[in-house]
Biotite code that builds the C-alpha atoms (Angstrom):
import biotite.structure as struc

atoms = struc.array([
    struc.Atom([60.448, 40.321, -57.521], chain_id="A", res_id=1, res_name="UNK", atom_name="CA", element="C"),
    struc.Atom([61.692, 40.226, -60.866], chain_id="A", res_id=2, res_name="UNK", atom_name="CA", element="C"),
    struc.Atom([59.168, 39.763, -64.061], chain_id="A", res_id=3, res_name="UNK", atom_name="CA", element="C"),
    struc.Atom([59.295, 36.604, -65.586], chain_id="A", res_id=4, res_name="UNK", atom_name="CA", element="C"),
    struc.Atom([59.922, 36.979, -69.624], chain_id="A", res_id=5, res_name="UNK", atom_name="CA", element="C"),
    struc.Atom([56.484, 36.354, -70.537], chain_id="A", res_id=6, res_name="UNK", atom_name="CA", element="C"),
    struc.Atom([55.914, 39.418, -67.849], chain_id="A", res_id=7, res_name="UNK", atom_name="CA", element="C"),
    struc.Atom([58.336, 41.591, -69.437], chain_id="A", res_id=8, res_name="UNK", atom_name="CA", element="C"),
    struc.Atom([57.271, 40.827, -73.093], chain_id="A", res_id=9, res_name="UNK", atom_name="CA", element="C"),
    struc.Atom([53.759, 42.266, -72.134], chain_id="A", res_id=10, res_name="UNK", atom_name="CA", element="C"),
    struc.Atom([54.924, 45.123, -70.366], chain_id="A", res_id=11, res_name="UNK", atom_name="CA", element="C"),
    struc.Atom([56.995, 46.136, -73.029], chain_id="A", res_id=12, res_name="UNK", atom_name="CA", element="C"),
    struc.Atom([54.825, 45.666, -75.444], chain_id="A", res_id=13, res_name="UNK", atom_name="CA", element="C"),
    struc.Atom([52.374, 48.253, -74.205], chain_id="A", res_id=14, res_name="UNK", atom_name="CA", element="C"),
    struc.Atom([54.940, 50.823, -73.356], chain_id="A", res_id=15, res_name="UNK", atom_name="CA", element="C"),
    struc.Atom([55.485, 54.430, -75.553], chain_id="A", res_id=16, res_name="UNK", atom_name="CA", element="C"),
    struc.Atom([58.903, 54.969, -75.305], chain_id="A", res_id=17, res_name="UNK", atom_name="CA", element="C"),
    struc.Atom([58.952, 58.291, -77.035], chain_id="A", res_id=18, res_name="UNK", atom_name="CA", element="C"),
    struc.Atom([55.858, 59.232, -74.567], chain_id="A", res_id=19, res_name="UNK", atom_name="CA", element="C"),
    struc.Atom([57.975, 58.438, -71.242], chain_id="A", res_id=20, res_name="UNK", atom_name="CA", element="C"),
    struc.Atom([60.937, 59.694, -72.321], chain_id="A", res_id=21, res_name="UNK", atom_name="CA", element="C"),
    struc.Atom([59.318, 63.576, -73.845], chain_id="A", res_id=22, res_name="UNK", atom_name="CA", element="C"),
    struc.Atom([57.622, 63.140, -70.021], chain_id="A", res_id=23, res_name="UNK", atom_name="CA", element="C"),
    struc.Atom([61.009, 62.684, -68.423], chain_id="A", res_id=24, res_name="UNK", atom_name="CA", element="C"),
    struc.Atom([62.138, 65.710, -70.347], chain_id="A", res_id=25, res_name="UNK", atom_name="CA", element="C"),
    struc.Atom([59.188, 68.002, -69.095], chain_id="A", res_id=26, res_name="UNK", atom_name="CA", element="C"),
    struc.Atom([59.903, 66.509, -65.482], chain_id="A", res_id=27, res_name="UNK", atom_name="CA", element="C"),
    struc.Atom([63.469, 67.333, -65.876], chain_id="A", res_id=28, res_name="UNK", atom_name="CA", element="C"),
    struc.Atom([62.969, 71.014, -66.979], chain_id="A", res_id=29, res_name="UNK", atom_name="CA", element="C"),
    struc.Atom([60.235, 71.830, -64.735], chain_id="A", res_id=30, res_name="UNK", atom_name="CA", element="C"),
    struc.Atom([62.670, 70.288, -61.961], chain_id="A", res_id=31, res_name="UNK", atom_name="CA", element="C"),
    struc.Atom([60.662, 67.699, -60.705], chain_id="A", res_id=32, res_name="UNK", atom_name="CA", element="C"),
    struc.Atom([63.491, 65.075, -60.243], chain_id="A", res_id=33, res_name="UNK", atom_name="CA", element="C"),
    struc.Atom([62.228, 62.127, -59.094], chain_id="A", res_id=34, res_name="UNK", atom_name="CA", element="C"),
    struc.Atom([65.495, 59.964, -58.383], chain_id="A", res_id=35, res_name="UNK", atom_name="CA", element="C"),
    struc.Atom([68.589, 62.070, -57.614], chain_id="A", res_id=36, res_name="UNK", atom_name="CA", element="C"),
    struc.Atom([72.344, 59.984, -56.855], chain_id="A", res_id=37, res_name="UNK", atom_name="CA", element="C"),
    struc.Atom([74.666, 60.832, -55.285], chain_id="A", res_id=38, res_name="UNK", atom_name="CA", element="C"),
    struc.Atom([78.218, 59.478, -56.283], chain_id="A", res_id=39, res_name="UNK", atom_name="CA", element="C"),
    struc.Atom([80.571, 59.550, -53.582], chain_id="A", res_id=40, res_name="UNK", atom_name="CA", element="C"),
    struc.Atom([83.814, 61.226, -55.351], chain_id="A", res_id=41, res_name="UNK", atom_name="CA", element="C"),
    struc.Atom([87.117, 59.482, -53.973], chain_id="A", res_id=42, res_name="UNK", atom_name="CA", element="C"),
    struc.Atom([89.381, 61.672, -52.162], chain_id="A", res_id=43, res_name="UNK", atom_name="CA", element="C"),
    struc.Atom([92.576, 61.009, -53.806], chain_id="A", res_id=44, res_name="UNK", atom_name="CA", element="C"),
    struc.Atom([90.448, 62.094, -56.733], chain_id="A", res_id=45, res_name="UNK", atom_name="CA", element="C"),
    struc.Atom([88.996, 64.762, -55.193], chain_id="A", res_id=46, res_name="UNK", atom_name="CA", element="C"),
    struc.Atom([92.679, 65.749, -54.177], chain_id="A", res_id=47, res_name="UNK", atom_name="CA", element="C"),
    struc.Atom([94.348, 65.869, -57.702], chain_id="A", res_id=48, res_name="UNK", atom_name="CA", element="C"),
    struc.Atom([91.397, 67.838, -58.969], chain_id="A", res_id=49, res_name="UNK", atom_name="CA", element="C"),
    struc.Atom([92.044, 70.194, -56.561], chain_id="A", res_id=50, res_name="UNK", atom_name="CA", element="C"),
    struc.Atom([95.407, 70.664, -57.711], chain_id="A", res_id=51, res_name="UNK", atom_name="CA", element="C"),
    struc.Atom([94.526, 71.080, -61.261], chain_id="A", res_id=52, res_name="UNK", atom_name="CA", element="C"),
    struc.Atom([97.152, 68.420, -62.525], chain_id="A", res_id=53, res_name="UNK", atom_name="CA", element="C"),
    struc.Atom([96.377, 65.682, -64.847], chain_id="A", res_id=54, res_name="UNK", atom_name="CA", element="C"),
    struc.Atom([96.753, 62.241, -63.894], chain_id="A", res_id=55, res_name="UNK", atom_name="CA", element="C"),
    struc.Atom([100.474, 61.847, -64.992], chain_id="A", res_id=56, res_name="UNK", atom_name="CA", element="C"),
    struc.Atom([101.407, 64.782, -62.917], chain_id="A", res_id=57, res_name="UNK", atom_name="CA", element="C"),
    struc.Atom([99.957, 63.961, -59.879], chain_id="A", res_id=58, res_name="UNK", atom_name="CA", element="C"),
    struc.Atom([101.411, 60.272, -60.322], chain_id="A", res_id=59, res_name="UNK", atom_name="CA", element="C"),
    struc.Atom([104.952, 61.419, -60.735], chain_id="A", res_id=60, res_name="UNK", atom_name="CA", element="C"),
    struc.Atom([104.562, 63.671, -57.642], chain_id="A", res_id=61, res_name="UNK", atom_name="CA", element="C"),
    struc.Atom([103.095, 60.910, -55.626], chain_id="A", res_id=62, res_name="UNK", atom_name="CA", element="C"),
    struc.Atom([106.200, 58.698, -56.955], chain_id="A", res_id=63, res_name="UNK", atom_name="CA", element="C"),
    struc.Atom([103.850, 56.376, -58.505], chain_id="A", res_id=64, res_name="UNK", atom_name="CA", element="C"),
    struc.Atom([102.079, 54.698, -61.716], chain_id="A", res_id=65, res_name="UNK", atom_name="CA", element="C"),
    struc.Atom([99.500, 56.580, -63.478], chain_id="A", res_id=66, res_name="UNK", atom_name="CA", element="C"),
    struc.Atom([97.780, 53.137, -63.678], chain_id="A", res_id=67, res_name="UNK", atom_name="CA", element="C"),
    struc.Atom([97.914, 52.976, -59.794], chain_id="A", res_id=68, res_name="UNK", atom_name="CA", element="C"),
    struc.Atom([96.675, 56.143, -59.354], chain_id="A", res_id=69, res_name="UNK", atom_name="CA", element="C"),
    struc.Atom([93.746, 55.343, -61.807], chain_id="A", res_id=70, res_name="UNK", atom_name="CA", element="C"),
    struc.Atom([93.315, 52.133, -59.427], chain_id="A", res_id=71, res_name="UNK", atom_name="CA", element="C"),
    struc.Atom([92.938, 54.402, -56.665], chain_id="A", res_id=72, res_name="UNK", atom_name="CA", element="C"),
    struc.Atom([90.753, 56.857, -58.244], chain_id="A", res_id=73, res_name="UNK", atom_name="CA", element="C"),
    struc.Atom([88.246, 53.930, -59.282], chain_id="A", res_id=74, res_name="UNK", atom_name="CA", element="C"),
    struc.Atom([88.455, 52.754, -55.431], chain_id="A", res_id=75, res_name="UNK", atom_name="CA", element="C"),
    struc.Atom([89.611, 49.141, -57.109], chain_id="A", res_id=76, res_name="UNK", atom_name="CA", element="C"),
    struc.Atom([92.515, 50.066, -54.902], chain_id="A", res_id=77, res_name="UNK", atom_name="CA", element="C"),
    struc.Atom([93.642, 52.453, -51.634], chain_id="A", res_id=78, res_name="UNK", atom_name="CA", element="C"),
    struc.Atom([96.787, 53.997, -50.704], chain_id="A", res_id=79, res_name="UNK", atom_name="CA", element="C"),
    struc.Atom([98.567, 53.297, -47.873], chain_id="A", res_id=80, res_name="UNK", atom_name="CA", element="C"),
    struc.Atom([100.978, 55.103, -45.705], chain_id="A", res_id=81, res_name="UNK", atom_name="CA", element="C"),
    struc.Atom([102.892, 58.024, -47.017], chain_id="A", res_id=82, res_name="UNK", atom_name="CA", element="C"),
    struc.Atom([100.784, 58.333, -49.752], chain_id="A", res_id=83, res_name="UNK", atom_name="CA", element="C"),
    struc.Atom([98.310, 58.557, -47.866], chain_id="A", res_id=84, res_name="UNK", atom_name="CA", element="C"),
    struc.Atom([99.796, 61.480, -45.825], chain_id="A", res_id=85, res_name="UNK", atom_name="CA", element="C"),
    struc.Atom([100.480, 63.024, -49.406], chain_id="A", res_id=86, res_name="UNK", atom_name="CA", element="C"),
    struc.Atom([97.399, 62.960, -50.611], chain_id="A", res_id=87, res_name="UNK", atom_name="CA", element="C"),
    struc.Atom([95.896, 64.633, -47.242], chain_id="A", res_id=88, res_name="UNK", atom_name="CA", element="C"),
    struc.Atom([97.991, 67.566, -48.015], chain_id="A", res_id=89, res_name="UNK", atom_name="CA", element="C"),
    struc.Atom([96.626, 67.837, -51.539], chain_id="A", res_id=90, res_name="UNK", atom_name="CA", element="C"),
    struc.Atom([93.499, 68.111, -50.184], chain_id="A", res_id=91, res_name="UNK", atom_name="CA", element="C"),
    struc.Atom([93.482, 70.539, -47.845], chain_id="A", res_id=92, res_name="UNK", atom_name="CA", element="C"),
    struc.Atom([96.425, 72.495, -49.461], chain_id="A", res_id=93, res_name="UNK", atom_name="CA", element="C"),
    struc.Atom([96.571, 72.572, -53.359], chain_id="A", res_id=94, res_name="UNK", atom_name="CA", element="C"),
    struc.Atom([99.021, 75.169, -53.076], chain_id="A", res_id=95, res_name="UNK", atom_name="CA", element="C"),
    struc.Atom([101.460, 73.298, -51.532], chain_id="A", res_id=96, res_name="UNK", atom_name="CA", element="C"),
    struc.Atom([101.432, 70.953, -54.159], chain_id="A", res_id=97, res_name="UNK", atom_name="CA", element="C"),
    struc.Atom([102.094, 73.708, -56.762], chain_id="A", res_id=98, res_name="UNK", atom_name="CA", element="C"),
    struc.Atom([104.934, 75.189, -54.663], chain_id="A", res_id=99, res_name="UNK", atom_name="CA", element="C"),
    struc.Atom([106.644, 71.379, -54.632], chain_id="A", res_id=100, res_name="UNK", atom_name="CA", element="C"),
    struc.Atom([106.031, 71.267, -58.239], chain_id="A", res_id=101, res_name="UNK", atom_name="CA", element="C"),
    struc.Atom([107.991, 74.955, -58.898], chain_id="A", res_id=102, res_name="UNK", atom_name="CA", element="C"),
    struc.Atom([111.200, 73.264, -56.668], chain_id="A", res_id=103, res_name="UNK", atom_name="CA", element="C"),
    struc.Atom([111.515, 70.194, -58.684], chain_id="A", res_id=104, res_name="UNK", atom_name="CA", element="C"),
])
């Protein structure tokens, strides 16, 4: 349940900021994490990394926008159908992507 503003004007009132955060330092070097998150990394962009080609490269390859393939990168948007395929082969063969690359 959330704290009501009179609430949250006492609590942060009696907090040390510089106190929590030199603690969350020590906790951090001594690695005592106490929240870890894991970010799920999308696989188109998990492909293109693997290729090593910037965002424009991998867009012209894929015969697309750079602003689509940020779309699709940012999961606002997902590929469909050959792209799809395309992107498959990126990620399981970066090379092949290279070799198409050296033919055009």
């Amino acid at each position: 349940m959330p704290l009501s503003p009179q609430e949250l004007k006492v609590r942060e009132a009696s907090r040390n900021l510089g106190a929590e955060l030199l603690e969350s330092v020590d906790d951090m070097l001594a690695g005592r994490a106490t929240v870890t998150h894991k970010i799920a990394v999308p696989i188109v962009l998990e492909a293109r990394q693997k290729t090593g080609l910037s965002q424009q490269q991998f867009a012209n390859i894929l015969h697309i926008s750079k602003r689509t393939l940020q779309e699709w990168e940012q999961g606002r948007r997902q590929p469909s159908g050959a792209a799809q395929s395309l992107i498959s082969i990126a990620l399981k063969r970066p090379d092949v992507i290279a070799e198409v690359l050296a033919l055009s």
